[in-house]
C-alpha positions as CSV (number, residue, x, y, z in Angstrom):
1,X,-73.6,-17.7,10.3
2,X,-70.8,-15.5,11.4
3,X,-70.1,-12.3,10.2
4,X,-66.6,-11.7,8.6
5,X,-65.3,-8.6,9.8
6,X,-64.0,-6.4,6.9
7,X,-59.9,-5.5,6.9
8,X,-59.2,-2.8,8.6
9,X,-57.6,0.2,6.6
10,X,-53.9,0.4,6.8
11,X,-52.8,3.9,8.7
12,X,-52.1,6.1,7.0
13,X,-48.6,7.2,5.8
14,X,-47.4,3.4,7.0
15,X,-44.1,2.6,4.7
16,X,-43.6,0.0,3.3
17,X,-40.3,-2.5,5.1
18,X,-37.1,-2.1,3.5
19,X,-35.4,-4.9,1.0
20,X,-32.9,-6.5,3.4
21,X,-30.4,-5.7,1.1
22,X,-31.2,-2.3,0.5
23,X,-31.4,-1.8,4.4
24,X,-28.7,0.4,5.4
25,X,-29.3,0.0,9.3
26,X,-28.8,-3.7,8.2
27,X,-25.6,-3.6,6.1
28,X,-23.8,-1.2,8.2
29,X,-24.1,-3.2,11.5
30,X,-22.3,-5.8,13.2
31,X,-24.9,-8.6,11.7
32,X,-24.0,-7.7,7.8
33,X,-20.2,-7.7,8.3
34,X,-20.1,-11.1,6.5
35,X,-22.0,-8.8,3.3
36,X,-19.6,-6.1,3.3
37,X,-17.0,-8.3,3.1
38,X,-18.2,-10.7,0.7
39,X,-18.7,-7.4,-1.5
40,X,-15.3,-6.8,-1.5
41,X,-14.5,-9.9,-3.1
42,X,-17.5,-10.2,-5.5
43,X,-17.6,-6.6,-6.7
44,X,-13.8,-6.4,-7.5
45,X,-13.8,-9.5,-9.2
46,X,-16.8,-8.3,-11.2
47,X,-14.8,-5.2,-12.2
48,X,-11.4,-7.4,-13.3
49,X,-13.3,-9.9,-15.6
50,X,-15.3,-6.8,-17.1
51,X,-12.5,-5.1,-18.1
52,X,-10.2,-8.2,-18.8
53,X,-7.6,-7.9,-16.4
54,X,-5.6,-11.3,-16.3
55,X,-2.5,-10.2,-13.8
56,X,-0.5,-7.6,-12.2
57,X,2.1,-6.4,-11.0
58,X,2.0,-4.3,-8.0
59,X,4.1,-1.8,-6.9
60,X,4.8,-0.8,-3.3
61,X,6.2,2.9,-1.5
62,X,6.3,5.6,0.6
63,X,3.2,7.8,0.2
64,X,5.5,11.1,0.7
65,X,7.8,11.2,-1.8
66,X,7.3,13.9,-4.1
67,X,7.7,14.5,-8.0
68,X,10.5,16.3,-8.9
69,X,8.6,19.2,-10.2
70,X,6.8,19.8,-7.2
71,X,10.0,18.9,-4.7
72,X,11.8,21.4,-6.9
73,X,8.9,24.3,-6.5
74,X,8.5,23.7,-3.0
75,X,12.5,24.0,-2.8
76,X,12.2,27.2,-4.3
77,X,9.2,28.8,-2.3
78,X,11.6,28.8,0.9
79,X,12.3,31.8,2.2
80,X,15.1,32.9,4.5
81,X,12.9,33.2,7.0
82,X,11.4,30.0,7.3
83,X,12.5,27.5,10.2
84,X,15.4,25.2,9.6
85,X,13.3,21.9,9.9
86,X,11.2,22.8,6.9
87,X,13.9,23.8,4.7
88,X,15.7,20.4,5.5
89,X,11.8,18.6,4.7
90,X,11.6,20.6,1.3
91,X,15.3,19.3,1.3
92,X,14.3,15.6,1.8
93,X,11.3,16.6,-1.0
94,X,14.2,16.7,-3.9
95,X,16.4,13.7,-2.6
96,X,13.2,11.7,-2.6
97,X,11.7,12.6,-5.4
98,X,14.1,10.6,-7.6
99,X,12.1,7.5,-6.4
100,X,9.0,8.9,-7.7
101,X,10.7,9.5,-11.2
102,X,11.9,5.7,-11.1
103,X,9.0,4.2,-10.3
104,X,7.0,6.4,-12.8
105,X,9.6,5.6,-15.5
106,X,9.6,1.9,-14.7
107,X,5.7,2.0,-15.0
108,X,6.1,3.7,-18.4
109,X,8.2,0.9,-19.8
110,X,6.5,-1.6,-18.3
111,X,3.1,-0.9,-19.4
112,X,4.7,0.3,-22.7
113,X,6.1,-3.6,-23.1
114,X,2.8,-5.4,-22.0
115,X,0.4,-3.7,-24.5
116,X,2.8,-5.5,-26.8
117,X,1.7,-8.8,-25.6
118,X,0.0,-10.8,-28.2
119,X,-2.8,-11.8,-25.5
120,X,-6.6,-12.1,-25.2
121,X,-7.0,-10.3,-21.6
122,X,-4.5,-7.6,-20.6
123,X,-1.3,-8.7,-19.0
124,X,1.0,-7.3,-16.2
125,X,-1.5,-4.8,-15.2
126,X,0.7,-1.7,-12.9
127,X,-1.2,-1.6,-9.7
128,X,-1.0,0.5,-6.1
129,X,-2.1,1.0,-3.4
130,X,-3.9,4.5,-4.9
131,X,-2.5,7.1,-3.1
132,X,0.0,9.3,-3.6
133,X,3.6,9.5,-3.6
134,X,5.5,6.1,-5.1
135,X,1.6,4.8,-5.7
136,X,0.8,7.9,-7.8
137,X,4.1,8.0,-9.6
138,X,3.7,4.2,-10.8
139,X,-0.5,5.3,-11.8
140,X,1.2,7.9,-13.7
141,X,3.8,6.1,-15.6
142,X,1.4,3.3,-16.7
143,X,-1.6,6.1,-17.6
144,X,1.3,7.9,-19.9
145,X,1.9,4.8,-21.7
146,X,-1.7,4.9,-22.5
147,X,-2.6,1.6,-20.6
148,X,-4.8,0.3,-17.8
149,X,-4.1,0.9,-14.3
150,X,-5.3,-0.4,-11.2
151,X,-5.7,1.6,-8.1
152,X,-6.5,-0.5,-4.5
153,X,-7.6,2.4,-2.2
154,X,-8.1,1.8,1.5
155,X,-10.5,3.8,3.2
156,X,-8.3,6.0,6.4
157,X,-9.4,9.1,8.5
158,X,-6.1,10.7,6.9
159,X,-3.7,10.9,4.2
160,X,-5.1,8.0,2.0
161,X,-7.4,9.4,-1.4
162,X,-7.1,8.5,-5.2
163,X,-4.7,10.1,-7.3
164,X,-6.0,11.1,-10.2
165,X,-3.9,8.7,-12.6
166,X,-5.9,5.6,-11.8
167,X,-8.1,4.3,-14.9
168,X,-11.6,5.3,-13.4
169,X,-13.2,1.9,-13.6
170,X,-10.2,0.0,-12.1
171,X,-10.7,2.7,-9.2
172,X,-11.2,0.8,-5.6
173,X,-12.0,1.3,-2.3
174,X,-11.8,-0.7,0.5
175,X,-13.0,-1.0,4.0
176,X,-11.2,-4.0,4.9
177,X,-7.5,-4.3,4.9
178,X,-7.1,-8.0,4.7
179,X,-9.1,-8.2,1.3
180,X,-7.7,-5.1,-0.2
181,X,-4.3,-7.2,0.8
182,X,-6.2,-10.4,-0.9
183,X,-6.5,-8.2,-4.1
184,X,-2.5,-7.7,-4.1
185,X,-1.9,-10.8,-4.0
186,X,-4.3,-13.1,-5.8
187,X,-3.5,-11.3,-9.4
188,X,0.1,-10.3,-8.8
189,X,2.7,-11.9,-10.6
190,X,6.0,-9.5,-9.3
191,X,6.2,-6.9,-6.8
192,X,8.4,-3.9,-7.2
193,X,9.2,-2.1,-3.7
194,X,10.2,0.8,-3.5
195,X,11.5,3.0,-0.7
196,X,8.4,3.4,2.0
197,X,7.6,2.7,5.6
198,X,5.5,0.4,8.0
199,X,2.9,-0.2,5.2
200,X,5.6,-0.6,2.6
201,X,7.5,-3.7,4.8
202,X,4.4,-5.0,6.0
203,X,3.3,-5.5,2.3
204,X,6.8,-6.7,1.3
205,X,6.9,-9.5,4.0
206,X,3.3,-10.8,4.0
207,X,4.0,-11.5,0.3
208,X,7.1,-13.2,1.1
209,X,5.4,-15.7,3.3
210,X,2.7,-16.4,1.4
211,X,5.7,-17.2,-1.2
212,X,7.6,-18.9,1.5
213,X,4.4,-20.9,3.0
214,X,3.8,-21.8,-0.5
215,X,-0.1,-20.2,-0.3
216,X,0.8,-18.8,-3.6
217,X,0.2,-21.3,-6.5
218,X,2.5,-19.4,-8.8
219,X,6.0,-18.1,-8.9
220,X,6.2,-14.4,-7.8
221,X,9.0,-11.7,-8.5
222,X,10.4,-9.1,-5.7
223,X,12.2,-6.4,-6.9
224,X,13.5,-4.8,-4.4
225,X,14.5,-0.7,-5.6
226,X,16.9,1.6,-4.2
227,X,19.6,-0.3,-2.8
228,X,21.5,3.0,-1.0
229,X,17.8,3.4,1.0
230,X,17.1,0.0,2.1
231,X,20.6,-0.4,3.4
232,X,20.0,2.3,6.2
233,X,16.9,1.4,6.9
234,X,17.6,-2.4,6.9
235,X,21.2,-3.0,7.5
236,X,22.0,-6.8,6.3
237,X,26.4,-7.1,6.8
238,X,27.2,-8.4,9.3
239,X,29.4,-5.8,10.1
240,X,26.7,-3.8,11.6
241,X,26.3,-6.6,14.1
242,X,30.0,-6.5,14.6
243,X,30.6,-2.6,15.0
244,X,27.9,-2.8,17.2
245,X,29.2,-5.3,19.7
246,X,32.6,-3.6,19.6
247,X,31.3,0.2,20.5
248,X,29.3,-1.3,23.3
249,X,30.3,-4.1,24.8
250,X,33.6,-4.4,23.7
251,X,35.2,-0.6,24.1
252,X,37.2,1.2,26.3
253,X,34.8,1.2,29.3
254,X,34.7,-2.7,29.2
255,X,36.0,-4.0,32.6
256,X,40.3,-3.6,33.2
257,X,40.8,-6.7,35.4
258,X,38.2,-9.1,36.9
259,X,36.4,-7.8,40.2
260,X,37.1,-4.4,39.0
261,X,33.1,-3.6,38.7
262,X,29.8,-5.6,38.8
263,X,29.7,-8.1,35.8
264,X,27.8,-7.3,33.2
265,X,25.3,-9.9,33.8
266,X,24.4,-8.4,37.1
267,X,24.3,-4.9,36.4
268,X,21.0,-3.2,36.7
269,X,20.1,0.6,36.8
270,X,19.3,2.6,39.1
């Protein structure tokens, strides 16, 4: 008969192998991408039903814009001997900061008209982006009203970090732009955009063709604020387009009489 031999002893100090899904070399690589973003869907969604959220509406704006208090403190904190270009920023700080009071003000009323709601989940949630500027101004109007408000952080090497007016458990951060943008759009039922850059229009008009593509199975509300901003920034008359074509192609250093110079059409520089 054949001798079994006896187990050897495991070495000592050997570890025991890591949970797959408490593997951190695992989730963090290339291979678990498909986790990480799975989480962002399953974890928020979690969070919403917990706390009953049922819709939104989401408000959209510049990061920048101060409140008045603070525009008005920085206006006063100039001294005579500081550089033109940051007395006309601190300058910019006050003009701006109107927006921030509107869209805190709007929040306020809003919120303060959904708790009235006779509803089982809570309605017309006020939600950002949460940062600061336009995003913390709308956090702040909603959080004075004494309601909920949401807070969609995105994770950036700058800039980007959670005002303090967001309701803690409706607090997010995201990795992933493209389901923190899924997030906007799934529970909103009206945008309100207010003066902002790239991020603000790139917001604005994915919304719109999901509305216009008809990927949205519900009917969405865009209010677009500050009317006197948007016009410079996105001129719709036609008389832009006109003005336009008469400084430059149709002023006095058009061509007199045919032949004079090289058409336009073939006229290259230098």
């Amino acid at each position: 008969m054949t001798n079994l031999k006896k187990d050897a002893e495991p070495p000592v100090g050997e570890k025991i192998a890591p949970l797959a899904y408490e593997n951190p070399q695992f989730l963090n690589s290339p291979d678990g991408r498909l986790l990480r973003i799975m989480s962002e869907y399953v974890e928020p969604l979690a969070r919403f039903r917990r706390e009953q959220i049922q819709d939104t509406v989401v408000f959209f704006g510049s990061a920048r814009f101060p409140g008045l208090e603070q525009a008005n403190q920085t206006m006063a904190a100039m001294g005579s001997d500081d550089a033109e270009g940051n007395r006309k920023l601190a300058q910019a700080g006050v003009d701006m900061a109107r927006y921030y009071e509107d869209a805190r003000r709007m929040a306020f009323l809003l919120s303060e008209w959904a708790a009235q709601i006779p509803a089982r989940r809570k309605r017309f949630v006020v939600t950002t982006g949460g940062g600061p500027g336009i995003m913390e101004a709308a956090n702040r109007g909603a959080r004075e009203a004494g309601s909920k408000t949401i807070g969609l952080n995105i994770r950036l090497p700058f800039e980007q970090y959670p005002n303090p007016y967001i309701t803690p458990s409706l607090n997010f951060e995201f990795h992933y732009f493209f389901m923190r943008k899924f997030w906007f759009a799934y529970l909103a039922k009206a945008l309100v955009i207010f003066p902002g850059g790239f991020g603000t229009l790139d917001e604005l008009f994915e919304i719109l063709t999901l509305a216009q593509t008809q990927k949205l199975a519900k009917k969405i509300l865009v209010v677009i604020y500050g009317r006197e901003y948007w016009n410079k920034l996105i001129n719709f008359r036609f008389e832009y387009l006109r003005d336009g074509l008469t400084q430059y192609h149709l002023g006095p250093d058009r061509p007199k009489r045919v032949g004079e110079v090289v058409p336009e059409i073939a006229k290259t520089n230098p």
